[in-house]
LOVO-623772 format. One record per residue (C-alpha): residue number from 1; residue in one letter; x, y, z. Coordinates in steps of 0.001 Angstrom, whole numbers, m for minus. Last residue first. Example, Ala and Ser with C-alpha at 12.3 -4.5 7.8 and 13.67 -1.06 7.14 Angstrom:
<sites>
(2; S; (13670; m1060; 7140))
(1; A; (12300; m4500; 7800))
</sites>
This chain:
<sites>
(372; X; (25480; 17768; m6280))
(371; X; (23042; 20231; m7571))
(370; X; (20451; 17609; m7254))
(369; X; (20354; 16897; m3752))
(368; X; (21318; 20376; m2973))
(367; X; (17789; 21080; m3982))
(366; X; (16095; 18240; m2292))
(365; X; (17647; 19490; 1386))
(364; X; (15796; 22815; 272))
(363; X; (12949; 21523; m335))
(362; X; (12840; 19643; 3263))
(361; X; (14770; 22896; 4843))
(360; X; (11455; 25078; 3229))
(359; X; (8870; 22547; 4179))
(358; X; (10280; 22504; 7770))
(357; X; (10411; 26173; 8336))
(356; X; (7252; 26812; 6302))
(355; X; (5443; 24127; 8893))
(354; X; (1835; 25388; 7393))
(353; X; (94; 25386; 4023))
(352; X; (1814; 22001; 3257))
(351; X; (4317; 20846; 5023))
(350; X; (2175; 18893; 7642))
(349; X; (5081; 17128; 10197))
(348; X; (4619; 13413; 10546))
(347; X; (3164; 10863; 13158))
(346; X; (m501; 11403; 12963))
(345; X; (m146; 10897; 9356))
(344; X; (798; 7498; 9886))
(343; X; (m2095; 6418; 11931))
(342; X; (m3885; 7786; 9080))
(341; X; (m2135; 5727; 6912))
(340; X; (m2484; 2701; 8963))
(339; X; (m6156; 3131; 9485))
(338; X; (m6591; 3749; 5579))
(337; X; (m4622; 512; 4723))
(336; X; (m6627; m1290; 7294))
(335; X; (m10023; m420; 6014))
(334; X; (m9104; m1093; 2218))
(333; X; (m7635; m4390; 3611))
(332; X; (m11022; m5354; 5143))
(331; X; (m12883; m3922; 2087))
(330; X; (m11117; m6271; m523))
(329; X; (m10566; m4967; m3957))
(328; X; (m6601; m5068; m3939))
(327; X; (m4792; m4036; m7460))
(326; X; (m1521; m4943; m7864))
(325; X; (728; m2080; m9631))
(324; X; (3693; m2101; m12225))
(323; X; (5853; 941; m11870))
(322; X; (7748; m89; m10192))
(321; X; (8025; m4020; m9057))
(320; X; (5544; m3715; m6913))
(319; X; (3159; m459; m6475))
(318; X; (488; m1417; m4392))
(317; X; (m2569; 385; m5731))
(316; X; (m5363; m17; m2358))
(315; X; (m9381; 41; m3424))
(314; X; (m12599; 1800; m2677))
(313; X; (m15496; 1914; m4974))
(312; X; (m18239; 4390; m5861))
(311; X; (m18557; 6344; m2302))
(310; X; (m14849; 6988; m3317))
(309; X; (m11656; 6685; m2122))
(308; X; (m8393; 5342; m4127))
(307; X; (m5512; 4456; m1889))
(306; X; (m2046; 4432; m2762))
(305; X; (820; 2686; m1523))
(304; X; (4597; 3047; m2869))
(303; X; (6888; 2015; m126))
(302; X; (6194; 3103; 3533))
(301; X; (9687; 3009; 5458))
(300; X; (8949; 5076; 8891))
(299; X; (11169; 7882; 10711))
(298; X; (10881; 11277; 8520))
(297; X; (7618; 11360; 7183))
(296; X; (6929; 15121; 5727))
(295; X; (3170; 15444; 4843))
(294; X; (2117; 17162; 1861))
(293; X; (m2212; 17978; 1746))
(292; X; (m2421; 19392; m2261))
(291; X; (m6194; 20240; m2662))
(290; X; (m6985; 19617; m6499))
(289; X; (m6698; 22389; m9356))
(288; X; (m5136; 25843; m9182))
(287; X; (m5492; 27233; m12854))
(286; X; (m2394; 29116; m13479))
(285; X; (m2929; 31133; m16310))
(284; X; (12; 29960; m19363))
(283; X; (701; 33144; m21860))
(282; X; (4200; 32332; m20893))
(281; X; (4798; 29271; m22434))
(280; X; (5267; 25458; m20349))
(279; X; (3615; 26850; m17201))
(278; X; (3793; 23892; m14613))
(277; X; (828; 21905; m13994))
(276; X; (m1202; 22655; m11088))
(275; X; (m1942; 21216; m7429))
(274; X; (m3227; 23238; m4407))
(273; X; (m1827; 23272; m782))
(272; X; (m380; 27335; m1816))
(271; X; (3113; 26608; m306))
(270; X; (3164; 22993; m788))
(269; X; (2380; 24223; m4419))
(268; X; (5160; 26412; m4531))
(267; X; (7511; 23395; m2663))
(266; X; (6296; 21307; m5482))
(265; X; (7164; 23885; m8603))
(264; X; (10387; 24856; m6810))
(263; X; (11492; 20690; m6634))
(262; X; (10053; 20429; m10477))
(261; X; (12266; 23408; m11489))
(260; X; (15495; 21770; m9829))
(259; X; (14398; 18278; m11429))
(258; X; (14128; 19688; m15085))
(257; X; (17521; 21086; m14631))
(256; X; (19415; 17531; m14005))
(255; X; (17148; 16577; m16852))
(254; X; (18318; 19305; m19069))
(253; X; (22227; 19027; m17842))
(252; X; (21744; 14677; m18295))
(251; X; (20605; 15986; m21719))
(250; X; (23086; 18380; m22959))
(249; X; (25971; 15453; m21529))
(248; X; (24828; 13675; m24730))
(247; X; (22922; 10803; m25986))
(246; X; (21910; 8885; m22554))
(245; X; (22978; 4687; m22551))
(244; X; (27018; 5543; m22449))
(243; X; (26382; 3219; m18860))
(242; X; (27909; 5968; m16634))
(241; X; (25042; 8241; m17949))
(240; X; (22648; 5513; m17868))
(239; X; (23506; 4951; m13985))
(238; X; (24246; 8728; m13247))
(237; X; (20440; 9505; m14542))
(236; X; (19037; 6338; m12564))
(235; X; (20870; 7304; m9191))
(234; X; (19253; 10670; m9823))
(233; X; (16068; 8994; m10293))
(232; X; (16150; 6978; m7039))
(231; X; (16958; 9350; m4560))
(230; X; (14544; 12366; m5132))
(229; X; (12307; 11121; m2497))
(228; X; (15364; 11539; m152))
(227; X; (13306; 11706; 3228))
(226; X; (9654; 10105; 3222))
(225; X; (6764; 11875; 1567))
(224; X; (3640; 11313; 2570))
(223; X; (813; 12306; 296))
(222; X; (m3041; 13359; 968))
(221; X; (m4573; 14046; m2477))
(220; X; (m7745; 15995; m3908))
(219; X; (m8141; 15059; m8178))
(218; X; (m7583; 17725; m10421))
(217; X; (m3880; 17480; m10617))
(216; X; (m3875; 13702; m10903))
(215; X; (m6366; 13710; m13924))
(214; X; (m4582; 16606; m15869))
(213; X; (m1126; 14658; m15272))
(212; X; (m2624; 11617; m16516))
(211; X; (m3839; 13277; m19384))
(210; X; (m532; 14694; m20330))
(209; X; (1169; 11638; m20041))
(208; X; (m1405; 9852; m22581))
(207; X; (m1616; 11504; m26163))
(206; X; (1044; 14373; m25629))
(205; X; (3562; 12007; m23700))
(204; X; (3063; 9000; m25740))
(203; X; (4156; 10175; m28858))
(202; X; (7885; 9775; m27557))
(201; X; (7296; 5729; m27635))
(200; X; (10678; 5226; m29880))
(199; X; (12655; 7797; m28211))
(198; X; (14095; 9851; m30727))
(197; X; (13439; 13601; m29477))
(196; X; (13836; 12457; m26010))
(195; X; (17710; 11304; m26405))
(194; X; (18276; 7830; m24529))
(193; X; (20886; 5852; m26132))
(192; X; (19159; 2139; m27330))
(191; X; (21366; m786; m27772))
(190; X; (18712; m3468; m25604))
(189; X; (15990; m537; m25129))
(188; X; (14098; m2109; m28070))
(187; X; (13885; m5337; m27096))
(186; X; (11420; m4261; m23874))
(185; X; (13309; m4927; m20598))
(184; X; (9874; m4584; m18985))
(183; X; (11473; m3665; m15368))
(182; X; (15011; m2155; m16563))
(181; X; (15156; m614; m19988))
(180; X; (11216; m164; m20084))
(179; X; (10771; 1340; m17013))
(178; X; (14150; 3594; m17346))
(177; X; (12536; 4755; m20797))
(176; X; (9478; 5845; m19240))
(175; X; (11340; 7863; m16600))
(174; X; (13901; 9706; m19379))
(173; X; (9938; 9991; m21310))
(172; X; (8481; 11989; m18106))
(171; X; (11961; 13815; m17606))
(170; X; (11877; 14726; m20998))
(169; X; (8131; 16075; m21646))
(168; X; (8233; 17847; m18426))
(167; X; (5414; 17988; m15780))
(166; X; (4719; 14388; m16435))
(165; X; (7662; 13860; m13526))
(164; X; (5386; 14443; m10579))
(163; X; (2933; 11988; m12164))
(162; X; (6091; 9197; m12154))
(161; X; (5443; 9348; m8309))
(160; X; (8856; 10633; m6542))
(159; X; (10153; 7713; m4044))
(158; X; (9318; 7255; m525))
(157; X; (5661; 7126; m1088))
(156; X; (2471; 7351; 1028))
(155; X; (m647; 8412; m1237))
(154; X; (m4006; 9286; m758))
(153; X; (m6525; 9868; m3479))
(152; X; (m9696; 11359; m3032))
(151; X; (m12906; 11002; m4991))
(150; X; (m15829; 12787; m3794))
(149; X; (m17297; 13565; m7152))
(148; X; (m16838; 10263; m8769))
(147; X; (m16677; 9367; m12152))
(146; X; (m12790; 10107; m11430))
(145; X; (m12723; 6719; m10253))
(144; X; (m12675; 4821; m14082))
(143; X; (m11483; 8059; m15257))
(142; X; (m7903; 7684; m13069))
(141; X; (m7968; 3913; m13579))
(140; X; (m8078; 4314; m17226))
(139; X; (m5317; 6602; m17401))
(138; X; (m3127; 4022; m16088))
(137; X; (m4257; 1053; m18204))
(136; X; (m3134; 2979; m20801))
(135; X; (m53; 4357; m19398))
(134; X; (1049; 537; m19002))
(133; X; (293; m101; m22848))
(132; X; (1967; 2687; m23910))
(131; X; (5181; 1036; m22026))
(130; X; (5241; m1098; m24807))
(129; X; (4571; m5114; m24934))
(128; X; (3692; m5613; m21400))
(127; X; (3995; m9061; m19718))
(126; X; (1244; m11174; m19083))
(125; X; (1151; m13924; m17241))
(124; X; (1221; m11789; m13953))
(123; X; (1817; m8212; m15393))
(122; X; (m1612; m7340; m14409))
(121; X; (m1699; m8113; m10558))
(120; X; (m4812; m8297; m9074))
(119; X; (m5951; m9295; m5219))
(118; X; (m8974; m9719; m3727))
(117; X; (m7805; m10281; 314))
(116; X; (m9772; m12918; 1700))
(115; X; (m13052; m13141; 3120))
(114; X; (m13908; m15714; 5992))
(113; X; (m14796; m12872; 8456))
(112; X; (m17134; m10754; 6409))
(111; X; (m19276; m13975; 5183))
(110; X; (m21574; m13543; 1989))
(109; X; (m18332; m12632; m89))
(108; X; (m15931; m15631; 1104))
(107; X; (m18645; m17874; 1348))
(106; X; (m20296; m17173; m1884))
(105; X; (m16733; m17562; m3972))
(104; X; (m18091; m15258; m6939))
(103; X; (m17209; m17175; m10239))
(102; X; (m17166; m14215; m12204))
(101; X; (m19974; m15239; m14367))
(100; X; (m21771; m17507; m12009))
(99; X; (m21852; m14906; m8994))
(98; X; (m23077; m12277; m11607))
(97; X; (m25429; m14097; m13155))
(96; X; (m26694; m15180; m9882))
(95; X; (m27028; m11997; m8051))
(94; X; (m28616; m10820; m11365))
(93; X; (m31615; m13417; m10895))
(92; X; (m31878; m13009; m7656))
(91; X; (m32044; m9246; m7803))
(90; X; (m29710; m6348; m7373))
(89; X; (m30881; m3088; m5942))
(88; X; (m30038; 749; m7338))
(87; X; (m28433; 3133; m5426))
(86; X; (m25888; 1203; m4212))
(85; X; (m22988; 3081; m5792))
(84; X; (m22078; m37; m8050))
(83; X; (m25802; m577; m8868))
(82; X; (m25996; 2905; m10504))
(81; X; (m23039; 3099; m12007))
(80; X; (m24439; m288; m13970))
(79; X; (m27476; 1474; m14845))
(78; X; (m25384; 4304; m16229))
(77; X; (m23532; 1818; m18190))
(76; X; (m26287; 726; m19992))
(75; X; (m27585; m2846; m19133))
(74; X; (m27611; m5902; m20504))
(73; X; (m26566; m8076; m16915))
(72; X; (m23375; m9524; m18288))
(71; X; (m22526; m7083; m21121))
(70; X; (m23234; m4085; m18677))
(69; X; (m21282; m5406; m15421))
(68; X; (m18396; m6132; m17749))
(67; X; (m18265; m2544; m19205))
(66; X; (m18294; m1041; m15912))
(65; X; (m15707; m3677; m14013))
(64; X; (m13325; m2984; m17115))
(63; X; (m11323; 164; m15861))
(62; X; (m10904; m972; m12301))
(61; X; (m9859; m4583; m12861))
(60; X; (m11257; m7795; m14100))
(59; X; (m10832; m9801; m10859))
(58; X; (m10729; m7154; m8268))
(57; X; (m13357; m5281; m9799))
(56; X; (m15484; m8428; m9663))
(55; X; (m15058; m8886; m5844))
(54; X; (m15755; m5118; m5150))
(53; X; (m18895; m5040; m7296))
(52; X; (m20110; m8471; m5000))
(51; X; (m18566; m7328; m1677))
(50; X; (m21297; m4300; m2027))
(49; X; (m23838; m5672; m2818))
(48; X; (m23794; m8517; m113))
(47; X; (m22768; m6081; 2704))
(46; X; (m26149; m4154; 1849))
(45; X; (m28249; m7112; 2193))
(44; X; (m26314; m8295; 5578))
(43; X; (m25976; m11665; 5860))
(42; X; (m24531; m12829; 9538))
(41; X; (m27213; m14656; 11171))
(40; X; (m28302; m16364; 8329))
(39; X; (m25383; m18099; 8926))
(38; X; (m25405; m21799; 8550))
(37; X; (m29096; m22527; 7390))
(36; X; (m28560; m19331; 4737))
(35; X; (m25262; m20186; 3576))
(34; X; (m26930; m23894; 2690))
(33; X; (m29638; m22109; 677))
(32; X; (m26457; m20042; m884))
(31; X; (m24787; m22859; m1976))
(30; X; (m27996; m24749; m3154))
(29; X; (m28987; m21841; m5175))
(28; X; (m25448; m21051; m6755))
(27; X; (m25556; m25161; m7569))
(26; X; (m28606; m24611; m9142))
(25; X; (m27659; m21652; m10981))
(24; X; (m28742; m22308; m14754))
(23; X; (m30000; m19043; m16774))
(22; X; (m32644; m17690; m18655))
(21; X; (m34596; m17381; m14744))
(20; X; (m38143; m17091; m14926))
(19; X; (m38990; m20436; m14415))
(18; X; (m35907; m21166; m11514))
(17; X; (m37158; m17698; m10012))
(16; X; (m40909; m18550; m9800))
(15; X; (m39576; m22122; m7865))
(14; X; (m37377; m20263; m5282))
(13; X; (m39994; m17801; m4229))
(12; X; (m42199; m20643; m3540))
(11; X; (m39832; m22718; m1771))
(10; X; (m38253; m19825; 543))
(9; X; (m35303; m18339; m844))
(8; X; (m37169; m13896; 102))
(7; X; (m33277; m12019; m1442))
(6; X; (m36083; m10238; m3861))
(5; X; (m37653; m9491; m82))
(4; X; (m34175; m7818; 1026))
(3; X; (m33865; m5739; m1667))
(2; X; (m30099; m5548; m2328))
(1; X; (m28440; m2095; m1453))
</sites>
């Protein structure tokens, strides 16, 4: 929270800032003097904090809020953590570094009913390069809210996440090469026949899919899964299959085989309501990781959302134009994206831990999905 008295604008207070101050922020002043005739009424100290950090993660993003925080105030990043969890209070003179630096629209963030939504959308103006590049900024999310004890991840999907498919090496690269074929249409997927053991960005599974898979597993999540989930990357394998863009019949049988262990694996884990990777040699020990909460939504069309919970920072991952992801930082659409999905929940059947007659007919219905 913000210390109320170092928020004290009277003309006295306001002159010993202006001679301490290494920086210029009249026109912040005079904005926020003119705030304070207005609506005095409505600042809140706390609400002020907090709308700031959530403001400038929406602009630089989830993974470079920390480090952006430190170079413009010059602190360590554990100072920084500790003014993004509330813990420790702002000042003027940060207040105004930080509202000059990310240009901090004070109405908007001083005023909970003229805010708009922070949005953030990567790929806007800047296309990636390699589909390293996406995993990247992937992974980085996942630490960036991992620093959290009590984070929690909620999900609503009616499509497989590509974590699901970082349990196997091919599938995860198959799905990394459909991204770049047909979203990024990188050059080198123009004449390029799929076969794992060639694929161009194959390195990336070890170094970065792995990870992410580690990060997800660990992490509590509450997903809803619509009906045919499975849908889109079967139509993908008979799509580059048809297309003479997969290099062999072996692999469209692997991948095809892949899928059947992956839809035991999840129904397993539905089973248990705990996450864990698949056992890849047979000296593996399953390590049971994050709670696994499945929900079976059978009647509403829900996308891709997720929403990231923390006492650190909140935010909403809308998933548009898959797998690319905009970002939204704003507390009024974090509070109505976790109504409606909790609203939502309401509505479907609990397959995990419970429901075995549903979960086992939903798994099954998966199964002969695949086999046809």
């Amino acid at each position: 929270m913000i210390n109320a008295a170092k928020l004290d604008l009277s003309s006295s207070r306001r002159d010993n800032v202006f001679r301490k101050a290494p920086v210029r922020f009249p026109d912040f002043l005079e904005n926020l003097l003119q705030i304070k005739r207005r609506h005095m009424e409505n600042l809140n100290a706390s609400t002020i904090q907090q709308n700031l950090f959530r403001y400038i993660i929406a602009q630089v993003g989830p993974k470079q809020a920390v480090s952006s925080i430190c170079e413009v105030l010059h602190i360590n990043k554990s100072s920084a953590y500790n003014r993004l969890n509330g813990s420790k209070r702002i000042d003027l003179e940060e207040l105004s570094l930080l509202v000059n630096t990310f240009n901090v629209p004070l109405e908007e963030l001083l005023l909970p009913d003229a805010r708009r939504g922070l949005f953030r959308l990567d790929t806007v103006g800047k296309q990636f390069r390699t589909g390293r590049e996406h995993l990247e900024q992937v992974l980085g999310n996942f630490k960036h809210f991992a620093k959290a004890n009590d984070f929690r991840l909620w999900l609503c999907t009616d499509e497989l996440s590509y974590f699901q498919f970082m349990h196997f090496r091919e599938l995860a690269l198959f799905k990394l090469f459909t991204y770049a074929s047909i979203n990024w249409q990188l050059p080198y997927t123009a004449s390029l026949k799929f076969d794992p053991d060639q694929f161009p960005e194959r390195a990336a599974y070890d170094e970065l899919m792995v990870p992410i898979l580690n990060q997800y597993n660990r992490i509590p999540t509450v997903e809803i899964w619509s009906d045919g989930i499975y849908d889109n990357i079967l139509k993908q394998i008979k799509y580059f299959e048809q297309a003479g863009q997969i290099a062999g019949s072996g692999i469209v049988r692997l991948l095809c085989e892949q899928l059947e262990q992956l839809c035991a694996h999840q129904y397993d884990m539905a089973t248990e309501g705990r996450k864990w990777a698949i056992p890849q040699r047979k000296s593996y020990t399953k390590v049971p990781g994050g709670t696994f909460d499945l929900y079976y939504n059978s009647m509403a069309p829900v996308g891709i959302t997720l929403l990231a919970d923390s006492q650190l920072l909140q935010g909403v991952f809308l998933v548009f134009d898959d797998p690319n992801f905009m970002f939204v930082g704003d507390a009024s659409f974090f509070q109505y994206t976790q109504n409606w999905m909790s609203n939502l929940r309401k509505k479907c059947i609990k397959i995990s831990l419970e429901a075995e007659g549903t979960r086992r007919r939903y798994f099954e219905h998966i199964r002969a999905e695949i086999g046809r």
